[in-house]
N, C-alpha and C positions, 0 to 999 in steps of 0.2 A: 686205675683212678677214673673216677666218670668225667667225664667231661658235657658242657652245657653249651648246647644250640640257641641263640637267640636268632630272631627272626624280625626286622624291620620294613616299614612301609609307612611309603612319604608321599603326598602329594608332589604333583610333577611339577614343583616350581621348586626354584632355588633357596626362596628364604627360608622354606619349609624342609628340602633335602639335605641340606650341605649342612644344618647343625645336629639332623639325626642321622646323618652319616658320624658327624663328628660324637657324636653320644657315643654310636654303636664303637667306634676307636676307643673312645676313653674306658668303655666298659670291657674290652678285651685286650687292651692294655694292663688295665688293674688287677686281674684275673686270668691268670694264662689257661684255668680250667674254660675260658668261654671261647666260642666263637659266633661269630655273627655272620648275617646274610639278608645281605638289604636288596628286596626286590623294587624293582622300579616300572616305573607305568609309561609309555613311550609318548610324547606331544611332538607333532612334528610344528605348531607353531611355535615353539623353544627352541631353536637350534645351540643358547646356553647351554641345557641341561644338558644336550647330548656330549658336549664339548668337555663338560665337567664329569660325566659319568665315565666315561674313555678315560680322562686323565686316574680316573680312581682303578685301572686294569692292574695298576700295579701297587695295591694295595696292601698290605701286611696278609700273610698266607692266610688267618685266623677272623680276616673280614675279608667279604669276599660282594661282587654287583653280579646281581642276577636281572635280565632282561626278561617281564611279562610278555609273553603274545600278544602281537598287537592287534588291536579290537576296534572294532570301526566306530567312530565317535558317535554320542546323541545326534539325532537328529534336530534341525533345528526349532520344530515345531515341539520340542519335549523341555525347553529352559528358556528361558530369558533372561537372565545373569551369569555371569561367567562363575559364582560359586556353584550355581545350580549345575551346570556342566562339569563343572570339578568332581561335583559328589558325585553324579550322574556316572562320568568314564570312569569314578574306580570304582562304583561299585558295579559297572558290566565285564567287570574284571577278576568278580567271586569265584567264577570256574578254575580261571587261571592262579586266582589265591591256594584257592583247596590242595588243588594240583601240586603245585612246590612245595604248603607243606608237608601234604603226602607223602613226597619221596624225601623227605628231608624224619620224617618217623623215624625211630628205629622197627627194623620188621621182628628182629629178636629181643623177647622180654630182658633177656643177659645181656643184651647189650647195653657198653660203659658209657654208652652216648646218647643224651636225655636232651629231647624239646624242652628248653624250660620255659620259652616265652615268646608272645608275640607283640611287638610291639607297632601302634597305629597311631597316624597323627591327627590333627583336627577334621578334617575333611572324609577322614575314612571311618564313617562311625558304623558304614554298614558291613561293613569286612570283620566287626568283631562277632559278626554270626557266625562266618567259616573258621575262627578260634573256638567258640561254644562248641558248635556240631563237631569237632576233631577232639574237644577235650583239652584244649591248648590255655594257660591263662592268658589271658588277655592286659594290655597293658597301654595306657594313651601318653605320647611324649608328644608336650606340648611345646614348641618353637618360641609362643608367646608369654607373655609378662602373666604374672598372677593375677595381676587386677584385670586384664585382660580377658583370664579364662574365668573370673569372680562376674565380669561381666554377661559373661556370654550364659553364665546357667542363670542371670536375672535381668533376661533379655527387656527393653521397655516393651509393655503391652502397643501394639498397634494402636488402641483407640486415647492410648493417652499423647500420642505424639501432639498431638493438633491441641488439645488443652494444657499442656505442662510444657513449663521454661525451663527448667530443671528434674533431675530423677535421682532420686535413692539408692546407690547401688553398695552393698555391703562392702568388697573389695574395694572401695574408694573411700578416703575419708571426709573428703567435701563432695555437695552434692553435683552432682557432672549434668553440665548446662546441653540444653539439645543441638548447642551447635558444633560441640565436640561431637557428637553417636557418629558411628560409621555412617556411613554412606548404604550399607543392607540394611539396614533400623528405618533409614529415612529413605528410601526409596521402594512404592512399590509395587514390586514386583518379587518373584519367588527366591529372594536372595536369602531375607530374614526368616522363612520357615522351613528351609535348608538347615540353617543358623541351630535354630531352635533343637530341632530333630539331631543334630549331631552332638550340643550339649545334653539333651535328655540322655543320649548312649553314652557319654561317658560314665556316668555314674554307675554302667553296668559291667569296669574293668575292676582288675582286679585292684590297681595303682596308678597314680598321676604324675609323670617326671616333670618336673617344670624348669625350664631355662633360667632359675633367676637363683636370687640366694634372700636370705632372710635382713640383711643388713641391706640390702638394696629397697626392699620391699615390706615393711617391718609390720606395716597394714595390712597389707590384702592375703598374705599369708595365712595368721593368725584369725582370720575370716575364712577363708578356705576351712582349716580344719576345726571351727567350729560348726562347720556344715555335718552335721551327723548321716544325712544322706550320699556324702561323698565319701570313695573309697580313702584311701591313705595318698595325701600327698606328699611327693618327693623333690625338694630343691637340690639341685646337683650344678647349679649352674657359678659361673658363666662357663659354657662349651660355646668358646667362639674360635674361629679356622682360623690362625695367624697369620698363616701363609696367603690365607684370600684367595684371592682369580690370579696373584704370580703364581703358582702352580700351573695353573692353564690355562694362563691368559691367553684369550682370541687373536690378538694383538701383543704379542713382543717386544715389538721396536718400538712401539708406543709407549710399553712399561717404562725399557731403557729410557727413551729419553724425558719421562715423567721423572724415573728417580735422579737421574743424572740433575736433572733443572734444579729437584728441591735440593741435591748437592750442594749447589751453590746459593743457597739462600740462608740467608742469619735464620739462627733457633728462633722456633715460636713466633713467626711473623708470619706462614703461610696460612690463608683461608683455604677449606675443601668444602667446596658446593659440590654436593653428589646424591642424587636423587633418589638409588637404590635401581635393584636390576628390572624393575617395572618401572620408573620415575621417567617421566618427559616435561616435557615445558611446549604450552604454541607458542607461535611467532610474537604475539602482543606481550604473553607473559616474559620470553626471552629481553624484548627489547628493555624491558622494565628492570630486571637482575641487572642489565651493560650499564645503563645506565647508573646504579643505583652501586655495582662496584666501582666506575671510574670515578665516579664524585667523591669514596671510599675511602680511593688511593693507597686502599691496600694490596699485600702480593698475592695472588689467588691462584687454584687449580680447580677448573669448574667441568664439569661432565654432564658436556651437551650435547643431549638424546634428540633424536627427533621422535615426535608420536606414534605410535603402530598404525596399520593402516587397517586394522584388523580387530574386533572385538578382543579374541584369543591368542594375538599375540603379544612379543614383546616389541618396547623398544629399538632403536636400530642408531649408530652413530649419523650423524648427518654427512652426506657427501663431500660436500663443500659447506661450511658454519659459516661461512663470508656471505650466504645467500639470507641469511636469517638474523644476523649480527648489524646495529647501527653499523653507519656508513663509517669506516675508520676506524673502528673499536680497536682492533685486531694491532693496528700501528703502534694508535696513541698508546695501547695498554702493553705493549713488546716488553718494555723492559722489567714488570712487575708482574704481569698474566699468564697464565698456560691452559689455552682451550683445547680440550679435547674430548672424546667419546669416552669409550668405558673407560672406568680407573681400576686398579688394584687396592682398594677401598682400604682393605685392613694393612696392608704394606704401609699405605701413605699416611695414615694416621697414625702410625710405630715411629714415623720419620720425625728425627728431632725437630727438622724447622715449620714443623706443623704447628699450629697455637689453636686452631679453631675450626669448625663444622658445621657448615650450614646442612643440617639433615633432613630427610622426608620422614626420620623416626621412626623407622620399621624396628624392631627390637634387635636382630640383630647385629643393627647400627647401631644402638645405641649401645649394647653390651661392648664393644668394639671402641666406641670411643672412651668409654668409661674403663676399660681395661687399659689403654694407653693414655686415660689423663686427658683426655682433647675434651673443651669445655664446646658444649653443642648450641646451634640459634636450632629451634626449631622451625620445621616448614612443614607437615604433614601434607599429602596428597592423596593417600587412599589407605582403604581396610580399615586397619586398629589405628593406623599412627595418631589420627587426633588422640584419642586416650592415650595415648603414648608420652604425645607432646605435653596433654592438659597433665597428666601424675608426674611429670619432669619438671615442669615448672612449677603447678601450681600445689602437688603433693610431696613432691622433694626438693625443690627450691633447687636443681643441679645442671638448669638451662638458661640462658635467655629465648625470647621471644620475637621471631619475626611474625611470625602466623600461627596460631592454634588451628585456625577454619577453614584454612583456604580450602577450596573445591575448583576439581579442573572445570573450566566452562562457567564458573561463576567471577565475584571482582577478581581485579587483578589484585595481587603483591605491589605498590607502588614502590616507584624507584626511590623515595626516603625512609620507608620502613627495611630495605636493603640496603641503603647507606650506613644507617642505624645500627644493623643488627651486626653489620658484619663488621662495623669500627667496634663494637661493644668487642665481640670476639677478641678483639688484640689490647686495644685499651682499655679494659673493662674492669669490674670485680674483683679486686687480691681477693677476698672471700668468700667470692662462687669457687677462685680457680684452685684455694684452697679445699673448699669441698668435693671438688673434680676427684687432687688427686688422695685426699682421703677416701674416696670412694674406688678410687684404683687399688689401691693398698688392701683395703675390705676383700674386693675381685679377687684377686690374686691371694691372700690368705685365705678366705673358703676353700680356696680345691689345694691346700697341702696337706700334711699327712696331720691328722686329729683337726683342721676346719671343718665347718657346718655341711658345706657342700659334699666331702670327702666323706665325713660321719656317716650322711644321708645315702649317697652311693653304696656306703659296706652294707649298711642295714637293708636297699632295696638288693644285693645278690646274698645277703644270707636268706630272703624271702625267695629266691628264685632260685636256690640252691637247698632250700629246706625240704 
């Protein structure tokens, strides 16, 4: 019987890793003819990833974490944005691409064991040279939202920023006002022609996996594949990790007595403020949230980061939160509050007495609350999440609204727009919260056996098996 080699490659962050880890499972689960082997690129400003790569040692035999050589990073006179550096370290990482899949060949024509693919995610658009020069197809799996990657091949032109209030973009069906665009669109420096240069490479894979599903996304889809100049796009989604960071949480005793607390709290009355594994808050913006839940008075679990102290890294839990917290918070709020540092994100959102999610919208949060029905406030802080936020609310009507714009270092979040948002969460909408969990229900039938997702998965391994 022949059996099929796939081959994965993720940017060395987590939001970007851990669902093309979980792709590369679902697709060698479905398939005992595959196996997979997901190469990784080492950052030592992440001390996360490494924590979560480890935990994946003891993976299913048929996926397997392979370690790149570590490469001395760009210099810092070669980038000015940290995407620039992103693209920058993997692609000084081609040598060591080539290399693995070299020995990952068969060296015998007879042999029942065939490269069928190599799969690359956003940031890695120059590694689909060392798939071409080998003969390897090439394949881009995409982490983020379809309108998201509809965005990025109709990036706005630089010179219309300054004269246009709004922009046209096909994947959206209203026009996306300037103060949603990333943050690389509107700043600049060499983030946005990064940007640019990795959306022109995708058009030259063989296929598009996208995280999402058709029912989620009913526009930007059918936009996607009216693009004659893109290859074939594939919706397989939602691939979201259930288990979360309880698998390998940094923190343990933390988890415990996170789940333990929501234990004892009534169904659907808990808020979850969690900012994502990049998200922090400064001192002014924190004191703004305390204020803005205690006036609330509802029951909360908030996950508070302190800032990096570092371009390139991440967040870090704060030592002591009593240093950075109104004076008393911590008291008056005992008998309804639980502050802490990292959470088990997807765990807690699964937890009955959850009702609500104040998110930073990175997609993989969102696919995650949307899977377990938790109705979301948005709060974006960086990358895509404003479009994230603006197509949740104002494309799918399946948020409320704290903030579409916020920016770190610009206004604050005031402490009544957090009052608001996060009473809205509990008291809110029978009609959003019904559209929540029809939208759950959708999740979850896409990937059974004849949904859209499920459909879409057979026909991209009859294309990589053909």
């Amino acid at each position: 019987m022949t059996t099929f080699e796939v081959v994965f490659i993720a940017t060395p962050a987590l939001g970007n890793l851990v669902p093309l880890v979980e792709f590369a499972n679902l697709l060698t689960k479905h398939d005992p003819r595959f196996s997979a082997t997901v190469l990784t690129i080492f950052m030592p400003q992440r001390p996360l990833i490494n924590t979560y790569v480890q935990s994946r040692a003891s993976s299913p035999a048929n996926l397997r974490i392979l370690h790149l050589p570590t490469v001395d990073p760009p210099p810092p006179d070669q980038y000015q944005s940290s995407i620039a550096f992103l693209s920058l370290h993997i692609q000084n990482h081609k040598h060591h691409v080539k290399n693995a899949l070299l020995s990952l060949l068969p060296s015998d024509s007879n042999s029942p064991v065939r490269l069928a693919a190599v799969f690359v995610d956003m940031f890695c658009g120059s590694l689909i040279d060392v798939a071409a020069e080998l003969s390897v197809p090439c394949y881009l799996f995409f982490a983020s939202s379809a309108s998201f990657l509809g965005f990025t091949l109709h990036l706005p032109r630089p010179d219309s920023l300054d004269s246009e209030s709004e922009f046209s973009i096909p994947s959206f069906k209203n026009p996306v006002p300037k103060s949603v665009l990333p943050s690389f669109v509107l700043d600049a420096n060499d983030a946005s022609p990064w940007f640019s240069y990795h959306a022109r490479r995708y058009r030259e894979t063989k296929g598009i996996v996208v995280n999402t599903l058709g029912e989620l996304e009913p526009h930007a889809l059918p936009s996607l594949h009216d693009d004659s100049l893109l290859p074939r796009v594939y919706p397989i989604g939602p691939v979201v990790d259930l288990a979360g960071s309880a698998g390998w949480d940094p923190n343990p005793v933390q988890y415990k007595r996170i789940m333990e607390w929501l234990d004892r709290q009534p169904a659907a009355s808990v808020v979850l403020l969690c900012f994502g594994s990049m998200g922090s808050m400064k001192a002014d913006q924190v004191e703004q949230i305390a204020i803005g839940l205690e006036r609330a008075g509802v029951r909360f679990i908030w996950a508070l980061r302190e800032p990096p102290k570092a371009q390139l890294e991440d967040p870090r839990d704060y030592l002591n939160e009593v240093d950075v917290l109104p004076d008393g918070f911590l008291k008056r709020t005992a008998g309804i509050g639980l502050v802490c540092g990292w959470v088990p994100q997807a765990k807690v959102l699964g937890h009955e007495a959850v009702g609500g999610f104040v998110s930073h919208c990175g997609w993989n949060s969102i696919l995650e609350s949307l899977w377990h029905g938790v109705v979301v406030a948005t709060w974006p802080v960086y990358a895509e999440q404003h479009l994230n936020a603006f197509q949740m609310i104002r494309e799918l009507g399946l948020a409320v609204e704290i903030s579409v714009d916020y920016r770190v270092g610009g206004d604050l979040v005031r402490a009544e727009a957090v009052e608001k948002g996060v009473r809205s969460l509990i008291e809110g909408s029978d009609e959003l919260r019904r559209k929540v969990k029809e939208m759950s229900e959708k999740c979850k039938s896409a990937l059974v056996e004849k949904g859209p997702s499920y459909n879409n998965l057979v026909s991209l391994i009859q294309e990589l098996t053909s």
